[in-house]
PDB file of N, CA, C, O and CB in Angstrom:
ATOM      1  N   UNK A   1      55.994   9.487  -4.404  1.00  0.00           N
ATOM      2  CA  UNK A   1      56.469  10.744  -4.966  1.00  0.00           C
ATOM      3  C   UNK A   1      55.587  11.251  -6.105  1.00  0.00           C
ATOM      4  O   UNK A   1      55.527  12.446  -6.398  1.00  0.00           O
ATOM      5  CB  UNK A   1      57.884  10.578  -5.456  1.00  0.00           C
ATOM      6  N   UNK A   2      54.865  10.236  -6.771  1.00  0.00           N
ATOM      7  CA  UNK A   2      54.346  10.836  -8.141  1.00  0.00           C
ATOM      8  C   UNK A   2      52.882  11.541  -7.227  1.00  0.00           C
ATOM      9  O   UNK A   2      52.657  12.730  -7.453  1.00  0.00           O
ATOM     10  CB  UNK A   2      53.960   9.349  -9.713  1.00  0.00           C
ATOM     11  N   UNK A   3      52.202  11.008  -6.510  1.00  0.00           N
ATOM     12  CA  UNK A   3      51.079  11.608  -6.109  1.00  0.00           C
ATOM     13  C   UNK A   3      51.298  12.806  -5.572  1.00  0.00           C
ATOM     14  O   UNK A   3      50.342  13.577  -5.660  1.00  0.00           O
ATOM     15  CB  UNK A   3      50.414  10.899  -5.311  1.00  0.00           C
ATOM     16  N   UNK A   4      52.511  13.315  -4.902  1.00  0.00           N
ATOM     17  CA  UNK A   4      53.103  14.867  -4.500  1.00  0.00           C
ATOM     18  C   UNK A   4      53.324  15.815  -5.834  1.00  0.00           C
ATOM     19  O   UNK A   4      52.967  16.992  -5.811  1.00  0.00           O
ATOM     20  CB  UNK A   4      54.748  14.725  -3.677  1.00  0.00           C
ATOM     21  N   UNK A   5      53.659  15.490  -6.472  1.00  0.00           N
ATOM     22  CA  UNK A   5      53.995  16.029  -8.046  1.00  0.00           C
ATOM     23  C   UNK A   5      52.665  15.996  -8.790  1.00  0.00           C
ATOM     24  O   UNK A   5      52.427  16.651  -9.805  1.00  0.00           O
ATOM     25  CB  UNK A   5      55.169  14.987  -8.950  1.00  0.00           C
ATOM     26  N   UNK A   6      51.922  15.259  -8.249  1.00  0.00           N
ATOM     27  CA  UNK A   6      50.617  15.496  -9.207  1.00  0.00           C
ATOM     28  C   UNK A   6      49.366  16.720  -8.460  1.00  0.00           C
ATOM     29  O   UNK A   6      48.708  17.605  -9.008  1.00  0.00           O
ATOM     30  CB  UNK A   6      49.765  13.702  -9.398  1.00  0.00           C
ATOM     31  N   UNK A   7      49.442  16.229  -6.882  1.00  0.00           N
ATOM     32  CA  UNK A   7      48.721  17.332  -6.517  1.00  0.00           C
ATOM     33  C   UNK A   7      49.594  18.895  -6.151  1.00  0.00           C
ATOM     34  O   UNK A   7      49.011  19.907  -5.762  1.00  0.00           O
ATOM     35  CB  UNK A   7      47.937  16.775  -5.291  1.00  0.00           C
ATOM     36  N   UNK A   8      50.567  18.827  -6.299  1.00  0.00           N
ATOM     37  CA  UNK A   8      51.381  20.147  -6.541  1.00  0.00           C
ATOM     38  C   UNK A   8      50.802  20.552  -8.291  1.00  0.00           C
ATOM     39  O   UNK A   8      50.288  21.652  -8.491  1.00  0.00           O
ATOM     40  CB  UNK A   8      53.446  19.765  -6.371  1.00  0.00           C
ATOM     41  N   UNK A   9      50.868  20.137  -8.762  1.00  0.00           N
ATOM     42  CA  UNK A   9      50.448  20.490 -10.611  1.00  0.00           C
ATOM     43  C   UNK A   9      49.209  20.653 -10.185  1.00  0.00           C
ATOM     44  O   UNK A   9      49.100  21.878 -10.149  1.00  0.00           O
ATOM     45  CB  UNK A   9      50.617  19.163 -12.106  1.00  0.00           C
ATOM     46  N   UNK A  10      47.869  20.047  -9.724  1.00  0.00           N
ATOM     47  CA  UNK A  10      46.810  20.455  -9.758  1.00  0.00           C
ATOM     48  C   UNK A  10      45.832  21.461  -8.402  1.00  0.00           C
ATOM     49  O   UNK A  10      44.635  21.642  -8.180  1.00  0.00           O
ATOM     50  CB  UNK A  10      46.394  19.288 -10.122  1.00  0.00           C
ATOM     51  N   UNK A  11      47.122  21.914  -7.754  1.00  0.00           N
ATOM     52  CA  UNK A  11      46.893  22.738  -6.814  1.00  0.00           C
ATOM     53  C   UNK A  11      45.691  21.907  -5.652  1.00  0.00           C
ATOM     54  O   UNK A  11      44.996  22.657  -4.966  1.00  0.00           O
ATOM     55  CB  UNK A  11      46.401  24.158  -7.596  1.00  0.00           C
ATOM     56  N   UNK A  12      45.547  20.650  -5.527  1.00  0.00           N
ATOM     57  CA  UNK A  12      44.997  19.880  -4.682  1.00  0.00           C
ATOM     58  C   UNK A  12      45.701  20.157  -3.030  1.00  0.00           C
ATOM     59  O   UNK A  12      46.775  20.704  -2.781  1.00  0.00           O
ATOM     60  CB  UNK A  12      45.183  18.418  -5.323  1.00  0.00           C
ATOM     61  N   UNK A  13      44.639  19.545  -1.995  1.00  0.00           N
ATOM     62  CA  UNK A  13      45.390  19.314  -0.933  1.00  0.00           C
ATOM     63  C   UNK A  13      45.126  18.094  -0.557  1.00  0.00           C
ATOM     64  O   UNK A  13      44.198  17.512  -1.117  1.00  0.00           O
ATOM     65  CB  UNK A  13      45.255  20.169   0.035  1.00  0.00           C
ATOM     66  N   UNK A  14      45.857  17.452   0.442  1.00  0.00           N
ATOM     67  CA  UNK A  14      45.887  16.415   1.041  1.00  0.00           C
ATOM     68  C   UNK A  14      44.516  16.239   1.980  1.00  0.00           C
ATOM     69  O   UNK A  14      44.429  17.019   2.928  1.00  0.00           O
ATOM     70  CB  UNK A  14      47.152  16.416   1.705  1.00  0.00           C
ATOM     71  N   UNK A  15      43.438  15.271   1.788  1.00  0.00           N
ATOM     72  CA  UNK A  15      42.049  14.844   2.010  1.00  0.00           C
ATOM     73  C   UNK A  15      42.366  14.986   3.861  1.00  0.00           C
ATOM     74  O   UNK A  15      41.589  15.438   4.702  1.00  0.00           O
ATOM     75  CB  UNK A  15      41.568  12.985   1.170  1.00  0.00           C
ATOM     76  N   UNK A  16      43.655  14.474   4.059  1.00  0.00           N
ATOM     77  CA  UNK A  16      43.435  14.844   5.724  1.00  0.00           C
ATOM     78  C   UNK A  16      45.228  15.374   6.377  1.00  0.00           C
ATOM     79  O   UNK A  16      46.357  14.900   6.253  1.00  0.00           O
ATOM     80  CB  UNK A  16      42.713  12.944   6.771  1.00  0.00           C
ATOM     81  N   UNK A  17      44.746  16.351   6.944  1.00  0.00           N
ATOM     82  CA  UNK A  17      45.864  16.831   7.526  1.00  0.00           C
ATOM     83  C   UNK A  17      46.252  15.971   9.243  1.00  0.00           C
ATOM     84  O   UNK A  17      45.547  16.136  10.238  1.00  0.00           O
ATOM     85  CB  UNK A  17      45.516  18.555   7.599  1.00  0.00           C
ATOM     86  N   UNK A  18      47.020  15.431   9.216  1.00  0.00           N
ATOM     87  CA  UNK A  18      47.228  14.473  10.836  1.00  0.00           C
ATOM     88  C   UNK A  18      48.592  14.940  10.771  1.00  0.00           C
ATOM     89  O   UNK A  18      49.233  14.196  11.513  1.00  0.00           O
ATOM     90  CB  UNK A  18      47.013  12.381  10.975  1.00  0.00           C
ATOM     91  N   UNK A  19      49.409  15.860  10.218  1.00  0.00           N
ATOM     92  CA  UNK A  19      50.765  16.105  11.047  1.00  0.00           C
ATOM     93  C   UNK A  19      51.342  14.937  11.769  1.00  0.00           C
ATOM     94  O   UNK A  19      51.547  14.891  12.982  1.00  0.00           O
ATOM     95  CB  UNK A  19      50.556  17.166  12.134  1.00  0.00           C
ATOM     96  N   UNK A  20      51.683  13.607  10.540  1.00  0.00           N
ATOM     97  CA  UNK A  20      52.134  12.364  11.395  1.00  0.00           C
ATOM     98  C   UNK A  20      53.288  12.829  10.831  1.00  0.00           C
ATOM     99  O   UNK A  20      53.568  13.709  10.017  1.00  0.00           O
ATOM    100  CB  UNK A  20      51.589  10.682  11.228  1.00  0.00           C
ATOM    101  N   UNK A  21      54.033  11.819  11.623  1.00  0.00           N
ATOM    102  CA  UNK A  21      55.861  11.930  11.124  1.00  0.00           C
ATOM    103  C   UNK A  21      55.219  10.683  10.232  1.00  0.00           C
ATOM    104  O   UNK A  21      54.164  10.056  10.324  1.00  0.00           O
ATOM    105  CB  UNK A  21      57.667  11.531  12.611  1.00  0.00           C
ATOM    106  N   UNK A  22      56.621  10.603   9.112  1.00  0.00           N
ATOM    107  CA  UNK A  22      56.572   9.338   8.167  1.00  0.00           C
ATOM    108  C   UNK A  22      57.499   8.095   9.092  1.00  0.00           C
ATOM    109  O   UNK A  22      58.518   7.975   9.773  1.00  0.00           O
ATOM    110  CB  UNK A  22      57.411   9.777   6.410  1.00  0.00           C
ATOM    111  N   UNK A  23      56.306   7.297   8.549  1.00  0.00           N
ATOM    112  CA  UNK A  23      56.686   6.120   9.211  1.00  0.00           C
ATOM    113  C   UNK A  23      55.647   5.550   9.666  1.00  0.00           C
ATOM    114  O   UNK A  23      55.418   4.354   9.489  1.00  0.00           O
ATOM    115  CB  UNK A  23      57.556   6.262  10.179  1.00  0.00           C
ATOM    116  N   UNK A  24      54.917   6.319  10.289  1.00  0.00           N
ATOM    117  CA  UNK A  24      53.516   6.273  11.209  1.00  0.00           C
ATOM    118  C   UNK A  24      52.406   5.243  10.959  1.00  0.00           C
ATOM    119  O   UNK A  24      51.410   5.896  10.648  1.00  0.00           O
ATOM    120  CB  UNK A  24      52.761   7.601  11.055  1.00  0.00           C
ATOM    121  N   UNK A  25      52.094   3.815  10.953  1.00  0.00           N
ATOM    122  CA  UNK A  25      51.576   3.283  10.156  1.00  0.00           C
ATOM    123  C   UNK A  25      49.883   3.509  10.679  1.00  0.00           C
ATOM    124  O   UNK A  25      49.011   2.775  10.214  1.00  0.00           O
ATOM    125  CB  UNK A  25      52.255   1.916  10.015  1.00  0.00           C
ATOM    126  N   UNK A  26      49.602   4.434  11.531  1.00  0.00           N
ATOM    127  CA  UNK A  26      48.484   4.718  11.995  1.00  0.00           C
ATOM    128  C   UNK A  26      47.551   5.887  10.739  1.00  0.00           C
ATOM    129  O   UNK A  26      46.353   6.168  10.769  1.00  0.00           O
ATOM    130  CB  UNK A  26      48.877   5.318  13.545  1.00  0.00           C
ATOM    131  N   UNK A  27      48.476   6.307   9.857  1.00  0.00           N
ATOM    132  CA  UNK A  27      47.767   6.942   8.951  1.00  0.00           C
ATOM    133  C   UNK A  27      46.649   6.007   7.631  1.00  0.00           C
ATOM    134  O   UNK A  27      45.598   6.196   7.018  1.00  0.00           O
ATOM    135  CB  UNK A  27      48.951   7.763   8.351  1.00  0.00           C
ATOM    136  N   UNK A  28      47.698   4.996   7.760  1.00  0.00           N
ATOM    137  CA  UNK A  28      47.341   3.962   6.794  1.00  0.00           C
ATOM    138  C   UNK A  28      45.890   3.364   7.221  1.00  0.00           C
ATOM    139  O   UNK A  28      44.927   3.143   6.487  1.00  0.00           O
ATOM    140  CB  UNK A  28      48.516   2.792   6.764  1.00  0.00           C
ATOM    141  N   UNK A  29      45.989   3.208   8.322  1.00  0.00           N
ATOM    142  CA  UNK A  29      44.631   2.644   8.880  1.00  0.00           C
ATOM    143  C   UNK A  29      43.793   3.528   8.867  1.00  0.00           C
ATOM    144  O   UNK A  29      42.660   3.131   8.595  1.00  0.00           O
ATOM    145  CB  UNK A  29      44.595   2.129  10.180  1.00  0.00           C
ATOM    146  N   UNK A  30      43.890   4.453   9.032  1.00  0.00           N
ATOM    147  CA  UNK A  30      42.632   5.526   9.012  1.00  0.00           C
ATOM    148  C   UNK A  30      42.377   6.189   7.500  1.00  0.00           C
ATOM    149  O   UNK A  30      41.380   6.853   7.214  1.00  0.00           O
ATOM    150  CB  UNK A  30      42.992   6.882  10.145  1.00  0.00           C
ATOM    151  N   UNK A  31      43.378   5.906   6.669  1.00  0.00           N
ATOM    152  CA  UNK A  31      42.733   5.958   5.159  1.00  0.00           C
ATOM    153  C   UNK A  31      42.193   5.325   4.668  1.00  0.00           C
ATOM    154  O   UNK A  31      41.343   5.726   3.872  1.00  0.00           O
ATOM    155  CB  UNK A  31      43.232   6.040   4.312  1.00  0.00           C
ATOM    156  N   UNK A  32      42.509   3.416   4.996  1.00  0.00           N
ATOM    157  CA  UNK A  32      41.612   2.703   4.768  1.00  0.00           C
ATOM    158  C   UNK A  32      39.653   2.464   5.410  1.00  0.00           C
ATOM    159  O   UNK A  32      38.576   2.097   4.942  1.00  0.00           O
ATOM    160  CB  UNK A  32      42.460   1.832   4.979  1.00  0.00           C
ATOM    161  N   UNK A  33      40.065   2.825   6.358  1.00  0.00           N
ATOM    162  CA  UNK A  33      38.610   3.233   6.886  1.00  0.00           C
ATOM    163  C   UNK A  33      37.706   4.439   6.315  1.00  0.00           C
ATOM    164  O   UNK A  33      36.481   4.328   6.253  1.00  0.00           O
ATOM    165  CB  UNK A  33      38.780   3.575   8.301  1.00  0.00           C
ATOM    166  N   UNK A  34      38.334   5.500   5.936  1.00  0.00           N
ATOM    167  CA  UNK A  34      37.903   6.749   5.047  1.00  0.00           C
ATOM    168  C   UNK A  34      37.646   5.677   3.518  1.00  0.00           C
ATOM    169  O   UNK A  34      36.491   5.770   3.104  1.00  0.00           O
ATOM    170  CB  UNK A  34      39.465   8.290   4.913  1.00  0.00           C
ATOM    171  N   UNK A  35      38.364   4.922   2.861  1.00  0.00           N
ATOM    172  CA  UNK A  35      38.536   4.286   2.015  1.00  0.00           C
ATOM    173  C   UNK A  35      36.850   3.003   2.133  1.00  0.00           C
ATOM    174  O   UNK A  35      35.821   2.957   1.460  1.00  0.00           O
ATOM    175  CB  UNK A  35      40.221   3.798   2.225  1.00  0.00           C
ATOM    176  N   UNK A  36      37.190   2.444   2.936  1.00  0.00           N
ATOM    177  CA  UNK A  36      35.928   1.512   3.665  1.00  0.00           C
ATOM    178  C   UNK A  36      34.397   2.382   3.976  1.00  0.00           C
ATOM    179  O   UNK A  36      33.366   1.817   3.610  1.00  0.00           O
ATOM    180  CB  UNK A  36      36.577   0.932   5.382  1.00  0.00           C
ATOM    181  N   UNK A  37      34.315   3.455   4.507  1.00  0.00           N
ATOM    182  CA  UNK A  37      33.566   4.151   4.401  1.00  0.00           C
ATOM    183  C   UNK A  37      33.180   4.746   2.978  1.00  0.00           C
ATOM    184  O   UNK A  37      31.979   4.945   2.790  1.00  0.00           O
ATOM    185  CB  UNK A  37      33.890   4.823   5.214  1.00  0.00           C
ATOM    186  N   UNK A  38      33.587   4.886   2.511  1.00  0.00           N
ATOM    187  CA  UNK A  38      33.084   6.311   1.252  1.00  0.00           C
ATOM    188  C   UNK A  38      32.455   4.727   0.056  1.00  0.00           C
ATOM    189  O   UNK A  38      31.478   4.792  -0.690  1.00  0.00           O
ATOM    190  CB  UNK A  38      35.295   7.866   0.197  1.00  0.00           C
ATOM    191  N   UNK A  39      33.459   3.359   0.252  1.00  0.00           N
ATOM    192  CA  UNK A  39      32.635   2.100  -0.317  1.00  0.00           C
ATOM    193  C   UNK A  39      31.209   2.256   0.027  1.00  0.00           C
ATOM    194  O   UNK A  39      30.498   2.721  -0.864  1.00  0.00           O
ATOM    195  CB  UNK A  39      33.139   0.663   0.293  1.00  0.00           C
ATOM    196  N   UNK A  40      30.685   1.969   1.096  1.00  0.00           N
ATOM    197  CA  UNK A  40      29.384   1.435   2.306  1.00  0.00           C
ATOM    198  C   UNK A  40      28.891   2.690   1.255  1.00  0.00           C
ATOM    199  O   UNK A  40      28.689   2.354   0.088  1.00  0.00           O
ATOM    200  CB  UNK A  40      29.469   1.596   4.666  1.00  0.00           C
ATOM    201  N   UNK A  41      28.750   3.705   1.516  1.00  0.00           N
ATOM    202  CA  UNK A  41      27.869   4.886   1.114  1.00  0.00           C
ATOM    203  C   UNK A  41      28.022   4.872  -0.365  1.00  0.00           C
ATOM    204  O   UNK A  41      26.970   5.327  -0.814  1.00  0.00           O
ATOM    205  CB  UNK A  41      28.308   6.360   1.784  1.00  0.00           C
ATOM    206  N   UNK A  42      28.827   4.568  -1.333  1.00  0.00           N
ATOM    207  CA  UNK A  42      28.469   4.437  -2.860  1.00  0.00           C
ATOM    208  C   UNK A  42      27.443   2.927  -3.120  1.00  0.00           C
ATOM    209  O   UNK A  42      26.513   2.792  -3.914  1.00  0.00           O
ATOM    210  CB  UNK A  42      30.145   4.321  -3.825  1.00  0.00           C
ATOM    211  N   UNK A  43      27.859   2.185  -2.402  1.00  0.00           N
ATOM    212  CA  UNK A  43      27.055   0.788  -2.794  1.00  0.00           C
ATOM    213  C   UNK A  43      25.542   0.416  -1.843  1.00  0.00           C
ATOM    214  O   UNK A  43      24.722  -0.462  -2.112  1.00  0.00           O
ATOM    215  CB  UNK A  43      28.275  -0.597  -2.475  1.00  0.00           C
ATOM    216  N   UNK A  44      25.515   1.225  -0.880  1.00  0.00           N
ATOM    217  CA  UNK A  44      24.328   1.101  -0.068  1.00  0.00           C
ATOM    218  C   UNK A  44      23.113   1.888   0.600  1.00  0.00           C
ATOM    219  O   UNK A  44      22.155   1.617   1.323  1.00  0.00           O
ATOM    220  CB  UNK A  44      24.730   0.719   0.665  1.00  0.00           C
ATOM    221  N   UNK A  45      23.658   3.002  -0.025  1.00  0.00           N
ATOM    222  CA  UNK A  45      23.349   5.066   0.281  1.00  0.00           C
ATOM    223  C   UNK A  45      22.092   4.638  -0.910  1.00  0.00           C
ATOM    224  O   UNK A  45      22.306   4.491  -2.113  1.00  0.00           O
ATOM    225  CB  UNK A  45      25.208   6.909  -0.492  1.00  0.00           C
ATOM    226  N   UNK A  46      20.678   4.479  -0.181  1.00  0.00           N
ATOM    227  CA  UNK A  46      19.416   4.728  -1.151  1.00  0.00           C
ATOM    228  C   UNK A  46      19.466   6.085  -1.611  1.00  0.00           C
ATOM    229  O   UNK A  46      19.880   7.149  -1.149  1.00  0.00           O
ATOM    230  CB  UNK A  46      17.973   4.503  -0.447  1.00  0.00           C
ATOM    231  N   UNK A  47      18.748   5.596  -2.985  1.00  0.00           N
ATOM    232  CA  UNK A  47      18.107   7.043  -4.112  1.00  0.00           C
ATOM    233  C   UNK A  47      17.141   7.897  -3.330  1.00  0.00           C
ATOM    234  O   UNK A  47      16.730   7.499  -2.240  1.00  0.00           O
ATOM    235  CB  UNK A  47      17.046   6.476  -5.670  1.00  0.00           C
ATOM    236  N   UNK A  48      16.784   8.978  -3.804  1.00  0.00           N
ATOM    237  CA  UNK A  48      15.801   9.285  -3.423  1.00  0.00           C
ATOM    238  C   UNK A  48      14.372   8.903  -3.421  1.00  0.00           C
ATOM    239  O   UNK A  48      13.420   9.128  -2.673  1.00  0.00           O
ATOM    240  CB  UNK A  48      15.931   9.982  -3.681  1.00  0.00           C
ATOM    241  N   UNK A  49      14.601   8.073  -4.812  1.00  0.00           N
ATOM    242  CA  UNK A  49      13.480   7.026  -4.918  1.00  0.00           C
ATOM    243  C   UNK A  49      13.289   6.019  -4.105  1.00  0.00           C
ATOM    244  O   UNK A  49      12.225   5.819  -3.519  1.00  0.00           O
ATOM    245  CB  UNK A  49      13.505   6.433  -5.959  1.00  0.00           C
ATOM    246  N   UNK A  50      14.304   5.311  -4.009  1.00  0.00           N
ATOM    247  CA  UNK A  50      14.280   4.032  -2.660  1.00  0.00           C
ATOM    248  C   UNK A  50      13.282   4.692  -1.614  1.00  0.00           C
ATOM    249  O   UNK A  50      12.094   4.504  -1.354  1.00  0.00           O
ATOM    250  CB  UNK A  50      16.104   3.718  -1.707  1.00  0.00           C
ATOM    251  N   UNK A  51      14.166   5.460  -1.172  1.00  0.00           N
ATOM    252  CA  UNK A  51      14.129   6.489   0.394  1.00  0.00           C
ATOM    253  C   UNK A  51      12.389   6.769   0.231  1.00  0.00           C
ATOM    254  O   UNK A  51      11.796   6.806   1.309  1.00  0.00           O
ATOM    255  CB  UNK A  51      15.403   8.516   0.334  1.00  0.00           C
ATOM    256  N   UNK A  52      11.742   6.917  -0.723  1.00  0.00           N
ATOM    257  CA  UNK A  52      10.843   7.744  -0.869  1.00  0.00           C
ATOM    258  C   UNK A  52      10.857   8.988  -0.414  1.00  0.00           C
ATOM    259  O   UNK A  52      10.158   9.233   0.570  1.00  0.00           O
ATOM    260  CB  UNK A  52       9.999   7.303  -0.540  1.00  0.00           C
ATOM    261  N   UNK A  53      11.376   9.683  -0.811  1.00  0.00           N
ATOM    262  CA  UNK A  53      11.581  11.288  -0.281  1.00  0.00           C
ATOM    263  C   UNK A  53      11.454  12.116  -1.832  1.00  0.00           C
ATOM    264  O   UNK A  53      11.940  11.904  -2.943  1.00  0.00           O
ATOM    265  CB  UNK A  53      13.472  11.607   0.640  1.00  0.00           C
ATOM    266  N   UNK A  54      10.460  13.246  -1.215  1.00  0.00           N
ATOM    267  CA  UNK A  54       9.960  13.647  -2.625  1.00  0.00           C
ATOM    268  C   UNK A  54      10.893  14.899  -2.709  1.00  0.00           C
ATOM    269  O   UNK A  54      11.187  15.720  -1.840  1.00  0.00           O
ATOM    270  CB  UNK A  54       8.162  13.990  -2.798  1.00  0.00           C
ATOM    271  N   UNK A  55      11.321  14.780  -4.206  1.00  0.00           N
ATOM    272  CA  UNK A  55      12.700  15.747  -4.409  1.00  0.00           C
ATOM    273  C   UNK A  55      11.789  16.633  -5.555  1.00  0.00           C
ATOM    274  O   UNK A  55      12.532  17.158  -6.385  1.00  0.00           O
ATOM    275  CB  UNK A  55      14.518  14.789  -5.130  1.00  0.00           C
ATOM    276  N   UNK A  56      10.622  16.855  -5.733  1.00  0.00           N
ATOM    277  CA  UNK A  56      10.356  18.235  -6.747  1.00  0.00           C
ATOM    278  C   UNK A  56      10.941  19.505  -6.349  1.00  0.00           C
ATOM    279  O   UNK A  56      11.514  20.313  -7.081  1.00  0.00           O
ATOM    280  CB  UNK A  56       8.818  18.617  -6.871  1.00  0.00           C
ATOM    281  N   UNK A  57      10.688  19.596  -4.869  1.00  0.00           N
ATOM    282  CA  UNK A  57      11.307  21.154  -4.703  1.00  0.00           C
ATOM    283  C   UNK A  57      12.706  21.603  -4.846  1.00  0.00           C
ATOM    284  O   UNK A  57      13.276  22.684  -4.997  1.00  0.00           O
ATOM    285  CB  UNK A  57      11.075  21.608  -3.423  1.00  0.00           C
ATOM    286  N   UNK A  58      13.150  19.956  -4.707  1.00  0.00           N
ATOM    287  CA  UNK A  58      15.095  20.438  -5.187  1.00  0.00           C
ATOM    288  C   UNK A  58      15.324  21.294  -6.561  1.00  0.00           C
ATOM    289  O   UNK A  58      14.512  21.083  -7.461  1.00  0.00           O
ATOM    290  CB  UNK A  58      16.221  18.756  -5.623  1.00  0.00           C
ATOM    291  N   UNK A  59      16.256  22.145  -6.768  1.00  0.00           N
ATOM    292  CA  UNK A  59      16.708  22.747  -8.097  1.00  0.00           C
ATOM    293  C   UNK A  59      17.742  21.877  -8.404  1.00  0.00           C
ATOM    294  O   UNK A  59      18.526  21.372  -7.599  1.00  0.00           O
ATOM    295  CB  UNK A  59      17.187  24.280  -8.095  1.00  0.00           C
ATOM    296  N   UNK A  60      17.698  21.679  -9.961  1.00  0.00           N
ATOM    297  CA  UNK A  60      18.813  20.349 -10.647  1.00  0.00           C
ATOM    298  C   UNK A  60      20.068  21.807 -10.741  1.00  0.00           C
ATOM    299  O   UNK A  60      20.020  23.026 -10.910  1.00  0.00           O
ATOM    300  CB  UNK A  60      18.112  19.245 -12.905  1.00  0.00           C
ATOM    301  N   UNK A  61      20.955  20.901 -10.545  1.00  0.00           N
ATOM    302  CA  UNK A  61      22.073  21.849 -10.579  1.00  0.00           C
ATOM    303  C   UNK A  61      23.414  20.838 -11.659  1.00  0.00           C
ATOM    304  O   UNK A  61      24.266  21.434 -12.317  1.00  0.00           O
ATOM    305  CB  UNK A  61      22.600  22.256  -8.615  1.00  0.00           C
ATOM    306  N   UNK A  62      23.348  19.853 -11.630  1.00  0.00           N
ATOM    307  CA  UNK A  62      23.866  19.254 -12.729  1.00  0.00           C
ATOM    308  C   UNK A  62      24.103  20.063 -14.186  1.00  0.00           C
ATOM    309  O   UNK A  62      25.140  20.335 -14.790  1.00  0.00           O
ATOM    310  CB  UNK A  62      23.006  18.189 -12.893  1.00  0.00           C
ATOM    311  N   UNK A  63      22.985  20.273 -14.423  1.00  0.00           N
ATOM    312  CA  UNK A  63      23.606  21.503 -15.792  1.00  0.00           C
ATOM    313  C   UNK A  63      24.061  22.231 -15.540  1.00  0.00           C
ATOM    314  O   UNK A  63      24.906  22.463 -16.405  1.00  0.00           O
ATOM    315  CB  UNK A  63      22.951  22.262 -16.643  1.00  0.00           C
ATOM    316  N   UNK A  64      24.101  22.950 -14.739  1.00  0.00           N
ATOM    317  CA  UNK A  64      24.739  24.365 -14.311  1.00  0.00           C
ATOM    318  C   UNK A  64      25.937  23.988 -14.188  1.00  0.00           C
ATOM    319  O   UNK A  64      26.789  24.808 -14.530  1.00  0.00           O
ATOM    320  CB  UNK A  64      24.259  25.121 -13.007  1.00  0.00           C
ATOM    321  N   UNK A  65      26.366  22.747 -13.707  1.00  0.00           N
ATOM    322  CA  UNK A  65      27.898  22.443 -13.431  1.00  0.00           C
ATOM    323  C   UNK A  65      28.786  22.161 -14.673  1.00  0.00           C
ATOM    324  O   UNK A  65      30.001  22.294 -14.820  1.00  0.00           O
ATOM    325  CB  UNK A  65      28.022  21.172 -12.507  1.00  0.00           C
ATOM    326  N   UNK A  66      27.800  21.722 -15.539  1.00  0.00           N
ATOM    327  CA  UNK A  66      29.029  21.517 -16.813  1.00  0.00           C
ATOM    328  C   UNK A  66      29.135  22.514 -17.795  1.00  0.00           C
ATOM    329  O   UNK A  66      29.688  22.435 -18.892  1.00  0.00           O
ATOM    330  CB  UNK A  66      28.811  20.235 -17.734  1.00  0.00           C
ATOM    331  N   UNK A  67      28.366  23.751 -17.130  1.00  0.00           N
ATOM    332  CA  UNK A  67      28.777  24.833 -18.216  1.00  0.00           C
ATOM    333  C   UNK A  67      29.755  25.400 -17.965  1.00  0.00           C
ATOM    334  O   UNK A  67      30.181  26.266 -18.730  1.00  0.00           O
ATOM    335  CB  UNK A  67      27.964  25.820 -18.489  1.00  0.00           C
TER     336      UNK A  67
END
């Protein structure tokens, strides 16, 4: 209940829409895999440095975001 009350206050939506009935324990498994996935890619997803891939032509957009 508190996570409904919190993304109602912050006008969020729910990361996946599956129209399960409650109960469904097939949702659970597929969050943990979204959950298992998004791990693999923070702990194993090379830099651009690793990668060697030359990033001069990118524009930094990091500042722009915290203004």
């Amino acid at each position: 209940p508190g996570y409904l009350i919190a993304q109602k206050e912050l006008s969020l939506s729910s990361f996946l829409q599956l129209q399960m009935r409650l109960g469904e324990g097939s949702g659970c498994v597929l969050a943990f895999e979204v959950i298992r996935a998004a791990c693999t890619i923070m702990n194993e997803m090379a830099t651009f440095e690793e990668a060697n891939i030359q990033d001069d032509y990118l524009t930094e957009i990091r500042d722009e975001m915290e203004r």
